[in-house]
C-alpha positions as CSV (number, residue, x, y, z in Angstrom):
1,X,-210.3,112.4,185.3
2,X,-208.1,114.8,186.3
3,X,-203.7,114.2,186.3
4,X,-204.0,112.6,190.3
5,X,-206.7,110.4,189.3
6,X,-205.0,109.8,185.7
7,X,-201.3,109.0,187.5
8,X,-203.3,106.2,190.1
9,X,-205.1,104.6,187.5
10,X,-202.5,102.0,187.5
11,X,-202.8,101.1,191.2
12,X,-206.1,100.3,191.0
13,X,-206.4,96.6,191.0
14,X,-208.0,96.5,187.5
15,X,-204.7,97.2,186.0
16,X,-202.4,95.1,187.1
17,X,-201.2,94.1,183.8
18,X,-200.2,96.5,181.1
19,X,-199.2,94.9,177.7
20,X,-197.3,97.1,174.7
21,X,-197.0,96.2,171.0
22,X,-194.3,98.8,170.0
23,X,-194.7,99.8,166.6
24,X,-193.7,102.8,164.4
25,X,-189.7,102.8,164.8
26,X,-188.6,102.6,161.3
27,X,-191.1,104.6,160.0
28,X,-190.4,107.0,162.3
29,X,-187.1,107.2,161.3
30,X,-187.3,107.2,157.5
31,X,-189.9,110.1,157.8
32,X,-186.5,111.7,159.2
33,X,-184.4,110.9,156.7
34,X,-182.7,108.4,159.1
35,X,-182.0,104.9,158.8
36,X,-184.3,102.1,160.3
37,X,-181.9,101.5,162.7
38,X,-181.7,104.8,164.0
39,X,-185.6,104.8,164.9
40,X,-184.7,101.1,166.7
41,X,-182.3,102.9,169.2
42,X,-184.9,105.7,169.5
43,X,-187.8,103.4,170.4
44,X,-185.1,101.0,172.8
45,X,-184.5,104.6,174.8
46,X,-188.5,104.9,175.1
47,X,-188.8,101.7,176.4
48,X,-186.9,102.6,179.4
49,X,-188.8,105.9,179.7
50,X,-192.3,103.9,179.5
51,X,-190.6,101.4,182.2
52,X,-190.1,103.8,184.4
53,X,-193.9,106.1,183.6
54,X,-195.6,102.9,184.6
55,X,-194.0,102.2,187.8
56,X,-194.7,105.8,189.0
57,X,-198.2,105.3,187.9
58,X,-198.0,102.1,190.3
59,X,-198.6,99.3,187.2
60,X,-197.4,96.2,189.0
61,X,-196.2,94.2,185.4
62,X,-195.3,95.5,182.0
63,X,-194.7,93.6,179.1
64,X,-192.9,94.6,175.8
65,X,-193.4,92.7,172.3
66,X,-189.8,93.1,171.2
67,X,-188.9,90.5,168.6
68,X,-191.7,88.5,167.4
69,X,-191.3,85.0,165.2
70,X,-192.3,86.9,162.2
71,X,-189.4,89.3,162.6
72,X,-186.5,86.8,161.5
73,X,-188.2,87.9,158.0
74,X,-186.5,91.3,158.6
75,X,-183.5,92.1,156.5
76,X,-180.4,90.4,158.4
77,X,-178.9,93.7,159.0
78,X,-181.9,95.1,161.1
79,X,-182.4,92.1,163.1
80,X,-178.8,91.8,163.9
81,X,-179.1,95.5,165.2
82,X,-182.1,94.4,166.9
83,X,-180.5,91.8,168.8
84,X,-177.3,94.3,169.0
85,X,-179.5,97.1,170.8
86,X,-181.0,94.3,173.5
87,X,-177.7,93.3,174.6
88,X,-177.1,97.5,174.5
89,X,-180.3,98.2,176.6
90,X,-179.7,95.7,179.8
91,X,-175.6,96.6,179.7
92,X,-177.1,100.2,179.9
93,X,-179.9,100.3,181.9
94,X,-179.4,97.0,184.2
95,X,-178.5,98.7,187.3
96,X,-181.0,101.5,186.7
97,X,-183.7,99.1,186.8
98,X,-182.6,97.1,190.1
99,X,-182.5,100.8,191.3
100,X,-185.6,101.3,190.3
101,X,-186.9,98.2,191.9
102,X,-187.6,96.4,188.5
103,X,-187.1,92.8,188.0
104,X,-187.2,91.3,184.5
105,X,-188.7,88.2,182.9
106,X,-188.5,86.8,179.3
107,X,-191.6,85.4,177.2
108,X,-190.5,83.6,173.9
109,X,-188.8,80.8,172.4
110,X,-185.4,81.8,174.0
111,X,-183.2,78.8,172.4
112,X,-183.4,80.7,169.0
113,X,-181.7,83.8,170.3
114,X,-178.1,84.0,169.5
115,X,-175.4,82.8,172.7
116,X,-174.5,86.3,173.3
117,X,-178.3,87.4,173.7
118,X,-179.3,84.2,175.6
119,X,-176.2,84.8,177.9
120,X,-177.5,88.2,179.2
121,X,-180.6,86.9,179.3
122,X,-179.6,84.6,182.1
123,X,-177.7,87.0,183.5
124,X,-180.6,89.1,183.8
125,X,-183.0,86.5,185.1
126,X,-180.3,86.1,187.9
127,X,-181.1,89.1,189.3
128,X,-183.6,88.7,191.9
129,X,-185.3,91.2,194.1
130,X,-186.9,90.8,197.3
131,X,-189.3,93.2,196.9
132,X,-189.8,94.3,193.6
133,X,-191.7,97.4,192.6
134,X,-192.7,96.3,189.1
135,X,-192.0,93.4,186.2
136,X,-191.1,93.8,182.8
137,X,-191.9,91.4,180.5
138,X,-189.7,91.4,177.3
139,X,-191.1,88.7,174.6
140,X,-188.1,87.9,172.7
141,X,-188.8,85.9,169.4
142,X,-192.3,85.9,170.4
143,X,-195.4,84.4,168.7
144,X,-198.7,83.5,170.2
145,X,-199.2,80.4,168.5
146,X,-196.1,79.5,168.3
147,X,-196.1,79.6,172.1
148,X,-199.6,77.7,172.2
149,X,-197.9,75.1,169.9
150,X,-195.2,74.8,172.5
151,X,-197.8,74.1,175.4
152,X,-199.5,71.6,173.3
153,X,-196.4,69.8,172.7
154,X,-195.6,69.5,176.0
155,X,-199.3,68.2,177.0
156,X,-199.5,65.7,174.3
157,X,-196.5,64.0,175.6
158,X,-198.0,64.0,179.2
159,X,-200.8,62.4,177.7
160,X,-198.2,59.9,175.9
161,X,-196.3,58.6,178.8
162,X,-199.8,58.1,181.0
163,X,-199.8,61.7,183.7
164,X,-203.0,63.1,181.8
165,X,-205.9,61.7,180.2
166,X,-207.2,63.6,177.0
167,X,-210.4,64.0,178.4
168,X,-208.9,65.9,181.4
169,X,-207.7,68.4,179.5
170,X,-208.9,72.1,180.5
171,X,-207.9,75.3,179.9
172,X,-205.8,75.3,183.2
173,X,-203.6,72.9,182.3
174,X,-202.7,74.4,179.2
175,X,-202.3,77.5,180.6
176,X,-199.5,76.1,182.8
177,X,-197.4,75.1,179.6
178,X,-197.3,78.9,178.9
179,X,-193.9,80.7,178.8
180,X,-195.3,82.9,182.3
181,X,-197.7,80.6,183.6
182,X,-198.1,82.8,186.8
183,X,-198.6,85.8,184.7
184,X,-202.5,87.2,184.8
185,X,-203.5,88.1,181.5
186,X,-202.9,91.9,180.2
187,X,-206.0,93.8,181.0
188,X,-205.0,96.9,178.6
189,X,-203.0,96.4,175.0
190,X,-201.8,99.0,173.9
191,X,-200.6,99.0,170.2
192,X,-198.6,102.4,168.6
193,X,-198.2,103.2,165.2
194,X,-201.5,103.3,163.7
195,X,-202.1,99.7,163.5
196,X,-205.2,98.1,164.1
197,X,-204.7,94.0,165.2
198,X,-202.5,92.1,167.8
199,X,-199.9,90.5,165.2
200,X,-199.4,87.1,167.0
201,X,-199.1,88.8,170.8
202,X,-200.5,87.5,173.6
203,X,-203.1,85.5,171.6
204,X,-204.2,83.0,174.4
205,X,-203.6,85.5,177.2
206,X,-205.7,88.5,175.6
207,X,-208.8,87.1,175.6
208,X,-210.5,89.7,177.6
209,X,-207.9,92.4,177.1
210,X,-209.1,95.9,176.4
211,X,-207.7,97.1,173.2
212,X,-205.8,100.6,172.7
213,X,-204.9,101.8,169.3
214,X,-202.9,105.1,168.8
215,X,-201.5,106.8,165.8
216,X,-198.6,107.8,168.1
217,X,-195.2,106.1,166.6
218,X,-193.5,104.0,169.1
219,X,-190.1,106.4,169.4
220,X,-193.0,109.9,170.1
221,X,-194.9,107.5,173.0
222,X,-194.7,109.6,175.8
223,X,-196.1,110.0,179.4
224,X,-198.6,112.2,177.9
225,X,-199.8,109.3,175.9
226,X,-199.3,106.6,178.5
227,X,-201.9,108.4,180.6
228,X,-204.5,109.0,178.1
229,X,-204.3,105.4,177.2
230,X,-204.9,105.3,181.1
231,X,-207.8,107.3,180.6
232,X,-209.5,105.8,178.1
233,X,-209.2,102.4,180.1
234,X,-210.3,103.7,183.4
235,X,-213.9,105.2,181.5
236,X,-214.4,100.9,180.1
237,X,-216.8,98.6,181.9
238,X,-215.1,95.2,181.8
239,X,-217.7,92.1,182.1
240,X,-216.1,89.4,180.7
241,X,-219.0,88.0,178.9
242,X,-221.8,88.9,181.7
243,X,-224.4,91.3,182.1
244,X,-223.1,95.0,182.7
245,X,-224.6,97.0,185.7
């Protein structure tokens, strides 16, 4: 492909959907010499540079695993600079992204976020925009099953008080109990940092997600690798389970 055809790959209706699992940042800094929350700051400045790579390359939606359920396992000091640096990042960057035409959304169990986090949260969500150019999706303590728990929950007690019948259950309708239930499913994952599985993301949604593994550490990610990420998804034949041509 050559850079035209590599910078339009997005806008072609195939991609709508880009999904991230952000990975490398404190190894990337101790291989510095630096502390772990050093290579969080790092990788919360490449998020915004990703942001703003994929709306130029005209993906309509991209979403972020930033805090998953398994995280809280952290050391207390890392996660509370974790939480520190996503307060930091909408403070700094909130009117950039209206600029920029981007409107935000949140995926996770929100309630377990700290007041001062959930309170820009809302303030975020708040911000609407007529036309926006592209949505970010940050999954704040995140888990896939902990998120298909949650939709579960809430079916079983429609079945309780008499709105469904068991038997009537489909995937639809537990597909509306998800955190983003108008949210098309990713159709590129893209996982930094060496790594090869999806650590609790998307799980449901990524059934028929193409899968991207790079050696690249989150805080390095850069256009560069953005687009041959692009690349290698343009050159994949997706048939979701039928015959190819």
């Amino acid at each position: 492909m050559s850079d035209t055809e590599i910078k339009n790959a997005g806008a072609n209706q195939s991609l709508r959907h880009l999904a991230i699992i952000m990975d490398g940042n404190g190894r990337w800094a101790e291989a510095r010499g630096l502390s772990r929350s050093e290579g969080h700051r790092r990788g919360a400045e490449v998020m915004r540079d990703v942001a703003r790579a994929c709306a130029e390359r005209g993906i309509e939606i991209l979403s972020l695993y930033t805090f998953s359920t398994e995280n809280w396992r952290r050391p207390a000091a890392e996660v509370n600079t974790l939480m520190k640096l996503i307060a930091t990042f909408f403070k700094k960057y909130q009117q950039e992204l209206i600029e920029e035409g981007v409107v935000c959304r949140f995926a996770g169990d929100l309630s377990g976020l700290s007041p001062q986090v959930q309170k820009i949260i809302r303030e975020v969500k708040e911000l609407t925009l007529e036309k926006p150019r592209m949505q970010l999706v940050i999954l704040l303590n995140y888990g896939g099953r902990d998120e298909i728990i949650r939709a579960v929950r809430k079916l079983a007690k429609s079945v309780a008080d008499g709105e469904l019948k068991a038997e009537q259950l489909n995937e639809a309708h537990l597909s509306q109990q998800l955190d983003l239930p108008d949210l098309p499913d990713p159709d590129l994952i893209i996982r930094t940092g060496g790594e090869l599985r999806l650590s609790n993301f998307w799980l449901w949604q990524s059934a028929y997600s193409e899968l991207y593994f790079t050696n690249t550490l989150w805080p390095d990610f850069s256009g560069s690798d953005l687009d041959e990420a692009l690349r290698a998804y343009a050159g994949r034949k997706r048939r979701f389970g039928a015959l190819g041509r």
